[in-house]
PyMOL Python script that loads the backbone (N, CA, C, O; Angstrom):
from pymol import cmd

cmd.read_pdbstr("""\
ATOM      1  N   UNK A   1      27.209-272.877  -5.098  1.00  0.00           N
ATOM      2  CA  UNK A   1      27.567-271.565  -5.604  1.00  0.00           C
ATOM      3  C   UNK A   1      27.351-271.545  -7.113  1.00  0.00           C
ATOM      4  O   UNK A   1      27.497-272.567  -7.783  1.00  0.00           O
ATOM      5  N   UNK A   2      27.013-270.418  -7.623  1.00  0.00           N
ATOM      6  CA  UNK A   2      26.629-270.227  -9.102  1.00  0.00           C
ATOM      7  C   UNK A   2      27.412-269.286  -9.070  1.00  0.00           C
ATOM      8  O   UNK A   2      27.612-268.709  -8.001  1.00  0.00           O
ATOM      9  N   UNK A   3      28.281-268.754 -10.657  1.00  0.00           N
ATOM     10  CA  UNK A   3      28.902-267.799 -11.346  1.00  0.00           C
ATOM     11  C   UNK A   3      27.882-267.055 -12.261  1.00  0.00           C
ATOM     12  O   UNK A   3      26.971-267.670 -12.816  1.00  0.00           O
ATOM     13  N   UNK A   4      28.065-265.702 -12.403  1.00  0.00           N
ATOM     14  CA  UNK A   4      27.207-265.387 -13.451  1.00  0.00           C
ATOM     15  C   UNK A   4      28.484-263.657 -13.409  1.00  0.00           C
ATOM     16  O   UNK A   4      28.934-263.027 -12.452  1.00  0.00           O
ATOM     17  N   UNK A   5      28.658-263.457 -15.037  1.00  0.00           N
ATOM     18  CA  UNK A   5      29.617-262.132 -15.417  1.00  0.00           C
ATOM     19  C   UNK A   5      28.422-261.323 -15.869  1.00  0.00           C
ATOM     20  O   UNK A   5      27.322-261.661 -16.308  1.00  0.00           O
ATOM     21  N   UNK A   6      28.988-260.132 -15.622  1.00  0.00           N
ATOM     22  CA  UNK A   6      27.967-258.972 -15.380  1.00  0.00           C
ATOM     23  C   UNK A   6      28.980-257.624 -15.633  1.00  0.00           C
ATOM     24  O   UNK A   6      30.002-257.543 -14.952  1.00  0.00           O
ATOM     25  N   UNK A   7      28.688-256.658 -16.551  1.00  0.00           N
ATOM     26  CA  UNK A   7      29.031-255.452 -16.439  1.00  0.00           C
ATOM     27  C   UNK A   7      28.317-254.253 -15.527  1.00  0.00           C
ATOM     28  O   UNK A   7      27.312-254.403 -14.832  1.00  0.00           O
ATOM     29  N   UNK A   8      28.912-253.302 -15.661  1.00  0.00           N
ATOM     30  CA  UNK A   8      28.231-252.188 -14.796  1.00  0.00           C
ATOM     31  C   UNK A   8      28.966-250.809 -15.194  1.00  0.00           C
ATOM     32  O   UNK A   8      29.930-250.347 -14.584  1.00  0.00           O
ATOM     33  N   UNK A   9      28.290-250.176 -16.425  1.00  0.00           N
ATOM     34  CA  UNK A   9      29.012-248.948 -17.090  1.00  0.00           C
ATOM     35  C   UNK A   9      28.366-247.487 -16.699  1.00  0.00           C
ATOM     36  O   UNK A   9      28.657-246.401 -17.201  1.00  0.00           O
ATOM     37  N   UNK A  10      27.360-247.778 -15.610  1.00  0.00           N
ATOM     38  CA  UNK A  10      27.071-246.513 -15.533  1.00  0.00           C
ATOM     39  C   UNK A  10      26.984-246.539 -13.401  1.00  0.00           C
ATOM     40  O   UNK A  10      26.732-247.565 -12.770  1.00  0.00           O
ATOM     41  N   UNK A  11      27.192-245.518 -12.917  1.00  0.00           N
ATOM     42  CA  UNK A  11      26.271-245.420 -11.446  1.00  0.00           C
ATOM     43  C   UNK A  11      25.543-245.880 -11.399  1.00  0.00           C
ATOM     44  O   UNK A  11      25.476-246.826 -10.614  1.00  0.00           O
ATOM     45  N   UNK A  12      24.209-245.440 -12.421  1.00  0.00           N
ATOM     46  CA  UNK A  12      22.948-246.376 -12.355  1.00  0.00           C
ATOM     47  C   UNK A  12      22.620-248.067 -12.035  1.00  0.00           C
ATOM     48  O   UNK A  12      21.783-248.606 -11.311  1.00  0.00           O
ATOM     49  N   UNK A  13      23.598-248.565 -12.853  1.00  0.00           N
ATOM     50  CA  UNK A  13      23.768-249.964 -12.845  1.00  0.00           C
ATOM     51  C   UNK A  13      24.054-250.643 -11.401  1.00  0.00           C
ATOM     52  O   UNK A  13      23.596-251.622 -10.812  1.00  0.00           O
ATOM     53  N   UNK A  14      25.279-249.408 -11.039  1.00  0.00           N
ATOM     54  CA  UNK A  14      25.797-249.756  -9.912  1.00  0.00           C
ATOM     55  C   UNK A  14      24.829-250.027  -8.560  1.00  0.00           C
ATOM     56  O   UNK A  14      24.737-250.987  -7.794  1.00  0.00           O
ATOM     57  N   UNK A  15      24.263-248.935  -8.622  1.00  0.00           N
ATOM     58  CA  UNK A  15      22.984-248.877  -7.576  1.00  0.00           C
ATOM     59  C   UNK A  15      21.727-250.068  -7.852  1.00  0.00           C
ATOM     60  O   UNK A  15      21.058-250.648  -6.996  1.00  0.00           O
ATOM     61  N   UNK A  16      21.667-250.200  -9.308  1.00  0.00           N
ATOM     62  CA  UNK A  16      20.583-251.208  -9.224  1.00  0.00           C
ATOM     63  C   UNK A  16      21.090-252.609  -8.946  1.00  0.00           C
ATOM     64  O   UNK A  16      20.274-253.491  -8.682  1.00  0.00           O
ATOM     65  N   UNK A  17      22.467-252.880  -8.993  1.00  0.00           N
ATOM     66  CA  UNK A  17      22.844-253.872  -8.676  1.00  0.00           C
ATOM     67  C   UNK A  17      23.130-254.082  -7.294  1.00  0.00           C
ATOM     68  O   UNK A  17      23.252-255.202  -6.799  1.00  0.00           O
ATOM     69  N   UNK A  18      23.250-252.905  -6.612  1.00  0.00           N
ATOM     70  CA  UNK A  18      23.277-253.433  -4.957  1.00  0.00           C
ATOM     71  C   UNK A  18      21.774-253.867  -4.298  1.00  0.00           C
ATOM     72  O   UNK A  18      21.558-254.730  -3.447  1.00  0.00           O
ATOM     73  N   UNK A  19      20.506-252.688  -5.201  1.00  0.00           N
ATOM     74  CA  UNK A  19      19.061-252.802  -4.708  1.00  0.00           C
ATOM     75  C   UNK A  19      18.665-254.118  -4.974  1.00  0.00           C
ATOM     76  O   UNK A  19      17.703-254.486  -4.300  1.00  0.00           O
ATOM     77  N   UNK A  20      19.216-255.091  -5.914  1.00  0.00           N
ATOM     78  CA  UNK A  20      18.959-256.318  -6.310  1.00  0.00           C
ATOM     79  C   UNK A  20      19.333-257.301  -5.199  1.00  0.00           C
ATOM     80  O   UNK A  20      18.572-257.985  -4.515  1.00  0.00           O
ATOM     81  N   UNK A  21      20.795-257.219  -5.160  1.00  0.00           N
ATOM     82  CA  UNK A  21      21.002-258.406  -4.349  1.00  0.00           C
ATOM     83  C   UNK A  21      20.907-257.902  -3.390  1.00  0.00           C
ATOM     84  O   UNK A  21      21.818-258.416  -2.741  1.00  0.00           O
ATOM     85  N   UNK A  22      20.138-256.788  -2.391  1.00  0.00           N
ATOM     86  CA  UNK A  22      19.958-256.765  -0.806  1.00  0.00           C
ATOM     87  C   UNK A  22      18.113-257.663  -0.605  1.00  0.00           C
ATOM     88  O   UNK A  22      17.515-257.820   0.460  1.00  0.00           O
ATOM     89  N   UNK A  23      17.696-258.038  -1.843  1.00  0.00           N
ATOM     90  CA  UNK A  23      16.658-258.144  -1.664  1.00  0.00           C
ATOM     91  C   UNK A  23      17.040-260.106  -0.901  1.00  0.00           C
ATOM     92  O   UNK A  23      16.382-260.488   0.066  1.00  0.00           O
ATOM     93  N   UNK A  24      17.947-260.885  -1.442  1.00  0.00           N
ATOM     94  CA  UNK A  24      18.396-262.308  -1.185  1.00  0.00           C
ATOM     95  C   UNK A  24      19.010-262.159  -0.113  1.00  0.00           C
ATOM     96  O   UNK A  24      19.864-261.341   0.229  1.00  0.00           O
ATOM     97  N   UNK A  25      18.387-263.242   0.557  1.00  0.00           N
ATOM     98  CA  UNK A  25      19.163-263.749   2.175  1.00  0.00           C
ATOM     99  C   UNK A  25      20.484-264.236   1.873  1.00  0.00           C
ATOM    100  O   UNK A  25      21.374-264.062   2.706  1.00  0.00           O
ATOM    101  N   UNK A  26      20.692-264.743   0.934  1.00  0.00           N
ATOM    102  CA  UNK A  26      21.986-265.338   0.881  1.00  0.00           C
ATOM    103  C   UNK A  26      23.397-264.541   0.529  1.00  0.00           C
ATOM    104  O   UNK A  26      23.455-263.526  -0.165  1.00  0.00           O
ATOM    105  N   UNK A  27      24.384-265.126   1.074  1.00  0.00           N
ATOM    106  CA  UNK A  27      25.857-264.782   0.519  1.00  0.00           C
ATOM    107  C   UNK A  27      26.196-264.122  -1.121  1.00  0.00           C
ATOM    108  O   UNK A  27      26.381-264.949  -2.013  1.00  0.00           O
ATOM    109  N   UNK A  28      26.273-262.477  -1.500  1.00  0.00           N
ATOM    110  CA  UNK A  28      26.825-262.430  -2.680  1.00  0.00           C
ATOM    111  C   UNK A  28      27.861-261.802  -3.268  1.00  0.00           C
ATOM    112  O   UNK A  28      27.533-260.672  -3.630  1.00  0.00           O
ATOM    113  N   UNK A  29      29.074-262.100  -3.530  1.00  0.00           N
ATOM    114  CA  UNK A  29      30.181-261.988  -3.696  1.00  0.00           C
ATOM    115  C   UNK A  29      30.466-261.026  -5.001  1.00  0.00           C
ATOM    116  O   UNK A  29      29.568-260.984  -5.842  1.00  0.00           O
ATOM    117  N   UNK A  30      31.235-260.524  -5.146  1.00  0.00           N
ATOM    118  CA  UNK A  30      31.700-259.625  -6.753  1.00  0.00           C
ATOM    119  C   UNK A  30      33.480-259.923  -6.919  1.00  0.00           C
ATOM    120  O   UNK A  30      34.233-259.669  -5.979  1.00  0.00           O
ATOM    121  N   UNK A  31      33.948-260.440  -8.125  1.00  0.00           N
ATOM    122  CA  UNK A  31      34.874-260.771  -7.847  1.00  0.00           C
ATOM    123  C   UNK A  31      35.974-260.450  -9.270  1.00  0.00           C
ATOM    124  O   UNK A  31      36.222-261.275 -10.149  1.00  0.00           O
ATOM    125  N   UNK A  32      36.463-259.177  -9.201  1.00  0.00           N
ATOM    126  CA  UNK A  32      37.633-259.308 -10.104  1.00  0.00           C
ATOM    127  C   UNK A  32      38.894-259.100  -9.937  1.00  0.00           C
ATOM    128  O   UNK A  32      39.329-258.267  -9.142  1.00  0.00           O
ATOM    129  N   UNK A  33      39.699-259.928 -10.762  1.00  0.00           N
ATOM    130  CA  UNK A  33      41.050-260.498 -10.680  1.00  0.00           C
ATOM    131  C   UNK A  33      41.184-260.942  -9.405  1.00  0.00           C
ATOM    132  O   UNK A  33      40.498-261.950  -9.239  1.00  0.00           O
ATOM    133  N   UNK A  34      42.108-260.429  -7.905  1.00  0.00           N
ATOM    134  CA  UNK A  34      42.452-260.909  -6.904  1.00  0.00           C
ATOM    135  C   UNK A  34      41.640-259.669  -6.000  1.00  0.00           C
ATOM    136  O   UNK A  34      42.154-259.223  -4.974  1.00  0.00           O
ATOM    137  N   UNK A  35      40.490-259.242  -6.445  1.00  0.00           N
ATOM    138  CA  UNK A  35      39.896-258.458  -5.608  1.00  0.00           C
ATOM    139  C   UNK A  35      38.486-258.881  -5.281  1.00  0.00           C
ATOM    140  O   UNK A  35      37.865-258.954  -6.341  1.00  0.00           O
ATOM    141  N   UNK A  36      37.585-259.247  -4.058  1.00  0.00           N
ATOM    142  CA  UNK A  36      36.629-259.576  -4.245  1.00  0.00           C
ATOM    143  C   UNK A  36      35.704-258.669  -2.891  1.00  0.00           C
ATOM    144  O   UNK A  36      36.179-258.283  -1.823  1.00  0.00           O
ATOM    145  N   UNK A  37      34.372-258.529  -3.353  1.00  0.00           N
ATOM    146  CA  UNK A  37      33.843-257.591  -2.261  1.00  0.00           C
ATOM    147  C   UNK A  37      32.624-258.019  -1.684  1.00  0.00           C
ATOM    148  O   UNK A  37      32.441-259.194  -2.004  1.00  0.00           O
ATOM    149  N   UNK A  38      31.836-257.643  -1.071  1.00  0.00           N
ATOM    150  CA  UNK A  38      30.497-257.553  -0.580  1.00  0.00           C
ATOM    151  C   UNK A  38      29.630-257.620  -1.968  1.00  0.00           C
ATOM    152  O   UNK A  38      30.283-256.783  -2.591  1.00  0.00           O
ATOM    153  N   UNK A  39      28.716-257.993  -2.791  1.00  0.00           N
ATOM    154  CA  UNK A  39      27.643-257.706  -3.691  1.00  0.00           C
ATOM    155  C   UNK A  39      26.834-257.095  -3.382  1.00  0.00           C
ATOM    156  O   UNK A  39      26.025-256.698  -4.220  1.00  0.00           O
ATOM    157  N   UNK A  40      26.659-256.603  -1.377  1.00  0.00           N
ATOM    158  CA  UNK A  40      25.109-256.071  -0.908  1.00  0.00           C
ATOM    159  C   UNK A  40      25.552-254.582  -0.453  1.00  0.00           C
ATOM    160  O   UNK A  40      24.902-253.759   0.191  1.00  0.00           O
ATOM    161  N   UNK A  41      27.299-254.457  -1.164  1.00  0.00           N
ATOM    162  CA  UNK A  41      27.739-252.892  -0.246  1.00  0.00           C
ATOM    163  C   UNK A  41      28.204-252.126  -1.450  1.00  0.00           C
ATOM    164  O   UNK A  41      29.035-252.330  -2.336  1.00  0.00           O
ATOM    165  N   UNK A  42      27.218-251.007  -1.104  1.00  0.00           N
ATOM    166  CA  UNK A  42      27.773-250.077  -2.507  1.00  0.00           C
ATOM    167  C   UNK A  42      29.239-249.816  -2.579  1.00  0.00           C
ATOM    168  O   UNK A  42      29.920-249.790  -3.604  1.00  0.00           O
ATOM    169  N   UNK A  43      29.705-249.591  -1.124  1.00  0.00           N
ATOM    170  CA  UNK A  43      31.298-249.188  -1.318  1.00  0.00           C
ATOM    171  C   UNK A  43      32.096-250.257  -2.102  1.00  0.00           C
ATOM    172  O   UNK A  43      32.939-250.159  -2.994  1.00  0.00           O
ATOM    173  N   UNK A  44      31.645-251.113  -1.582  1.00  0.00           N
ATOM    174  CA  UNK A  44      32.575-252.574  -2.063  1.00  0.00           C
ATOM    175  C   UNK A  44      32.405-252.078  -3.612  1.00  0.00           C
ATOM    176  O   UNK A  44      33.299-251.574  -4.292  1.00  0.00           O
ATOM    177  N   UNK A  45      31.238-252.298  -3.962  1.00  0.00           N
ATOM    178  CA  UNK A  45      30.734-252.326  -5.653  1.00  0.00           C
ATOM    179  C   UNK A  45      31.573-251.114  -6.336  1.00  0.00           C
ATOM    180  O   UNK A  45      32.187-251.215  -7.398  1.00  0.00           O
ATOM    181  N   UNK A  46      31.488-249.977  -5.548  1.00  0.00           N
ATOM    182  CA  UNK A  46      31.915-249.202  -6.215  1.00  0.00           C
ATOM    183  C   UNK A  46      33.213-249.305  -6.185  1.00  0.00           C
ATOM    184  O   UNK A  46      33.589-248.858  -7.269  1.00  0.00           O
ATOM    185  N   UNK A  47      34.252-249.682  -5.485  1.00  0.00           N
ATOM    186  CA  UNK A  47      35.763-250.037  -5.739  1.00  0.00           C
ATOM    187  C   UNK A  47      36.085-250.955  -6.832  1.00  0.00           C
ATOM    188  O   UNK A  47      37.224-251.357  -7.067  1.00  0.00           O
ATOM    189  N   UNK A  48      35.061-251.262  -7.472  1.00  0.00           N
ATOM    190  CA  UNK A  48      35.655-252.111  -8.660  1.00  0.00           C
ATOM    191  C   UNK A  48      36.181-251.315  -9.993  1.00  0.00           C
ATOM    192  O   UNK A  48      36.217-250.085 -10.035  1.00  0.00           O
ATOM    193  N   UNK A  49      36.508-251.999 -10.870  1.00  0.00           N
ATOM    194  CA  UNK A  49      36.672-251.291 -11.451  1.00  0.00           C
ATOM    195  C   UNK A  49      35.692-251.486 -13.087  1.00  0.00           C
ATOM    196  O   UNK A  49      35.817-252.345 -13.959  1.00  0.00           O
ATOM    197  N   UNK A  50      34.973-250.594 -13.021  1.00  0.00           N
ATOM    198  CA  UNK A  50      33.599-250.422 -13.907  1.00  0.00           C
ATOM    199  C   UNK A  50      33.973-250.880 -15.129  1.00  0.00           C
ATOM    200  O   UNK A  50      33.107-251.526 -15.718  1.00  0.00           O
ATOM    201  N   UNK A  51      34.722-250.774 -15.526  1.00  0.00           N
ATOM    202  CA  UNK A  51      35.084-250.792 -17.425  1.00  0.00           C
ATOM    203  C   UNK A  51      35.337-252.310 -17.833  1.00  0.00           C
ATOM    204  O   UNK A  51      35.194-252.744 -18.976  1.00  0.00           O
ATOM    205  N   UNK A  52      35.731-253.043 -16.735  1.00  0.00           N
ATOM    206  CA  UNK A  52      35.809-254.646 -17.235  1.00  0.00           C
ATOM    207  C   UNK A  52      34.607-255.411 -16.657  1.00  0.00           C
ATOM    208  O   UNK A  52      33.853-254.910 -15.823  1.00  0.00           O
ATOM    209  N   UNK A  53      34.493-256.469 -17.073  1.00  0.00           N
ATOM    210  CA  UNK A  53      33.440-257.645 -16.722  1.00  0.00           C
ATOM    211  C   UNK A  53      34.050-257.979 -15.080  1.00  0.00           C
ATOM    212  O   UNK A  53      35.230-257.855 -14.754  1.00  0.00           O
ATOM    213  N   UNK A  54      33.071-258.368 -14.289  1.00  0.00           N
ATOM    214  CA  UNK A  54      32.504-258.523 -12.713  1.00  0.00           C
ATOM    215  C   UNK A  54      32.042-260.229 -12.689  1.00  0.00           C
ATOM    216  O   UNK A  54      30.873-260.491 -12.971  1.00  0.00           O
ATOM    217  N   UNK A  55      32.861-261.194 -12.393  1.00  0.00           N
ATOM    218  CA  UNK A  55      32.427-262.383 -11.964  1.00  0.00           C
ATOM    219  C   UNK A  55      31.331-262.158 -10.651  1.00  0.00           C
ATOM    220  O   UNK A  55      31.720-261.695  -9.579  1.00  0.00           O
ATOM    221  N   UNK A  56      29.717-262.610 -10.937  1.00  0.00           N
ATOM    222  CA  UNK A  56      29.479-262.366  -9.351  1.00  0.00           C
ATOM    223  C   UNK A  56      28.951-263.550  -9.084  1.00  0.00           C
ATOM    224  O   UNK A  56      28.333-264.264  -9.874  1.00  0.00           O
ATOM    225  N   UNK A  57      29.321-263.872  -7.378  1.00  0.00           N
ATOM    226  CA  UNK A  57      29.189-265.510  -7.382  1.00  0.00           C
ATOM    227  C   UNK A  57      28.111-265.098  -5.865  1.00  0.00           C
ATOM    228  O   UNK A  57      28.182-264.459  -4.815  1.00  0.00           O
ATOM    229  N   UNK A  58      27.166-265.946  -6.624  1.00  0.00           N
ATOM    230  CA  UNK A  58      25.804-266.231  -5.588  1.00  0.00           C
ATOM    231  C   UNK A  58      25.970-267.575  -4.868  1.00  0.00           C
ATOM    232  O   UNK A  58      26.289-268.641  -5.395  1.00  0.00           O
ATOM    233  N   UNK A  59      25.653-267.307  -3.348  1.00  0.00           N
ATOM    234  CA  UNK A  59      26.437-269.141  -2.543  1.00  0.00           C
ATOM    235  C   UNK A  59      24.992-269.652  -2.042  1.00  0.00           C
ATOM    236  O   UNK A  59      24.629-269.641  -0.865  1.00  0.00           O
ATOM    237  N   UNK A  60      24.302-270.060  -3.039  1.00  0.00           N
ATOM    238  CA  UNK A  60      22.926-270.489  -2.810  1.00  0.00           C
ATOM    239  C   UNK A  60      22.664-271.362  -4.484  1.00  0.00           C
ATOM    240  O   UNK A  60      23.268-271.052  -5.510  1.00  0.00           O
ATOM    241  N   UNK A  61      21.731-272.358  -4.383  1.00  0.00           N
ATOM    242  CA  UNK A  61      21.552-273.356  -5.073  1.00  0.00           C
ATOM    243  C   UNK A  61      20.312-272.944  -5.918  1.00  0.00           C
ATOM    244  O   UNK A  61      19.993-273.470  -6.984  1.00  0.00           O
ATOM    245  N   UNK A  62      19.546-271.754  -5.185  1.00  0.00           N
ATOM    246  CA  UNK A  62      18.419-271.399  -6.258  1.00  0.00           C
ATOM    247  C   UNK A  62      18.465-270.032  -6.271  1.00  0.00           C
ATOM    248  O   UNK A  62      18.002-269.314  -5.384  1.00  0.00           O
ATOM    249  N   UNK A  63      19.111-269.600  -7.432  1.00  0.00           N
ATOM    250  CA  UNK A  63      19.868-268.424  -7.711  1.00  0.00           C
ATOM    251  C   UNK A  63      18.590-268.019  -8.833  1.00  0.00           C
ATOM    252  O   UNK A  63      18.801-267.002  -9.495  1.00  0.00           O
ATOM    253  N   UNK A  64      17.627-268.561  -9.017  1.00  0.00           N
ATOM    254  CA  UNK A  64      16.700-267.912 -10.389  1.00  0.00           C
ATOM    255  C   UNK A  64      16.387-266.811 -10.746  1.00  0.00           C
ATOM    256  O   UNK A  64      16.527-266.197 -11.804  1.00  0.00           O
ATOM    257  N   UNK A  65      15.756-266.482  -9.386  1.00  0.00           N
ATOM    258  CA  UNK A  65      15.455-265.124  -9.244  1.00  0.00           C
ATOM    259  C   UNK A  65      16.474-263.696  -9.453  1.00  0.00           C
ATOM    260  O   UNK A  65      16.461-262.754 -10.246  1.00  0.00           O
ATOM    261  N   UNK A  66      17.176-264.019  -8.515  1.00  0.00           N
ATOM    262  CA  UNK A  66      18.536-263.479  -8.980  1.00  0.00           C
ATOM    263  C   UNK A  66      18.837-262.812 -10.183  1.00  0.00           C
ATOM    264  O   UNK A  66      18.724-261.660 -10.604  1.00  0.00           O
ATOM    265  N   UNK A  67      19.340-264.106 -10.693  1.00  0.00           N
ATOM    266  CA  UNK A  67      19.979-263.747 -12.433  1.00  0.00           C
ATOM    267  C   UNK A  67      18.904-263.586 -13.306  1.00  0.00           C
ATOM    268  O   UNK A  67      19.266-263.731 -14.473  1.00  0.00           O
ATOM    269  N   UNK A  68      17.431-263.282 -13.146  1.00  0.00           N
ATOM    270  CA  UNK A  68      15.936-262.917 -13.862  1.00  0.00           C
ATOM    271  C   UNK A  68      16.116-261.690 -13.565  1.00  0.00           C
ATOM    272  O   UNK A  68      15.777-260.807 -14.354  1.00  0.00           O
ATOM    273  N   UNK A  69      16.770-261.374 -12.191  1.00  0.00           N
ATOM    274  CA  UNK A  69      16.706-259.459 -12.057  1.00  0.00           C
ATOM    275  C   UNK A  69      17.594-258.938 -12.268  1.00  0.00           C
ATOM    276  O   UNK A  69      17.550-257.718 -12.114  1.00  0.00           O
ATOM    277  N   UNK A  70      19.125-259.681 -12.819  1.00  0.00           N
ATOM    278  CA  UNK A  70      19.961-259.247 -13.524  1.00  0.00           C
ATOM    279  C   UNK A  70      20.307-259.263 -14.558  1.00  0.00           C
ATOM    280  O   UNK A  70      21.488-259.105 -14.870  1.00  0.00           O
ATOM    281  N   UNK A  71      19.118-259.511 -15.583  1.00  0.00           N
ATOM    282  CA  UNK A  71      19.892-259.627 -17.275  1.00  0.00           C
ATOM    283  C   UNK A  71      19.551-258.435 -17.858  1.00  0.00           C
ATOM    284  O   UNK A  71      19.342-258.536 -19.067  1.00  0.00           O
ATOM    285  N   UNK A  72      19.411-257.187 -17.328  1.00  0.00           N
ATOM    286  CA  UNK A  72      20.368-255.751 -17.828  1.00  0.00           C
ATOM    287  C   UNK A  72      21.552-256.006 -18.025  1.00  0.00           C
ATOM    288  O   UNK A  72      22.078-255.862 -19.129  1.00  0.00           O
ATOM    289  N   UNK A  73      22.319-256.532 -16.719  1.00  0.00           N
ATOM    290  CA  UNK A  73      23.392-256.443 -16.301  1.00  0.00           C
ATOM    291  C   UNK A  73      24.524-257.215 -17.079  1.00  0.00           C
ATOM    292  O   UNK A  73      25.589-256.673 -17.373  1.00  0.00           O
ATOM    293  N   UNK A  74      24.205-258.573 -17.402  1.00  0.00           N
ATOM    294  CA  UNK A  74      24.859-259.426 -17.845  1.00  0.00           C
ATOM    295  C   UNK A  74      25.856-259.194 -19.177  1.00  0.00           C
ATOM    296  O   UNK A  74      25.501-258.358 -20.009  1.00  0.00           O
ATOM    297  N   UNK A  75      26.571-259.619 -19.290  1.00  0.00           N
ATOM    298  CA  UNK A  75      27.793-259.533 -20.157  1.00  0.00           C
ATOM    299  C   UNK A  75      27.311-260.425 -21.650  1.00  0.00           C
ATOM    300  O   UNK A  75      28.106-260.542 -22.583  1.00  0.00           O
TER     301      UNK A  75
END
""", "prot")
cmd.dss("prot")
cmd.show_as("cartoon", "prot")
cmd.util.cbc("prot")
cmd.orient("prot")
């Protein structure tokens, strides 16, 4: 598993961050404070709460790609 923090201040973000990780076979998690959701479900994504930083934890060992299509996103 890899960690990587990530904001998301607009809808836009929100959506490009689900179109991202539906593209990986693997497990991806979004996780703040004692709340954690789906990374591949907009609903999930969107129950967070936008204004703070988003731990998101990828459960795969070659995460490159990944976090290359998320450094908009990153904190």
């Amino acid at each position: 598993m890899k960690t990587l923090d990530i904001t998301l201040h607009t809808q836009q973000h929100v959506s490009t961050l689900v179109n991202i990780t539906n593209r990986f076979p693997y497990t991806i998690q979004l996780r703040q404070g004692r709340y954690v959701v789906d990374g591949k479900s907009i609903l999930g994504v969107c129950s967070l709460e936008t204004s703070k930083p988003i731990v998101l934890e990828a459960y795969s060992n070659h995460c490159d790609a990944l976090f290359d299509a998320l450094q908009p996103l990153i904190c």
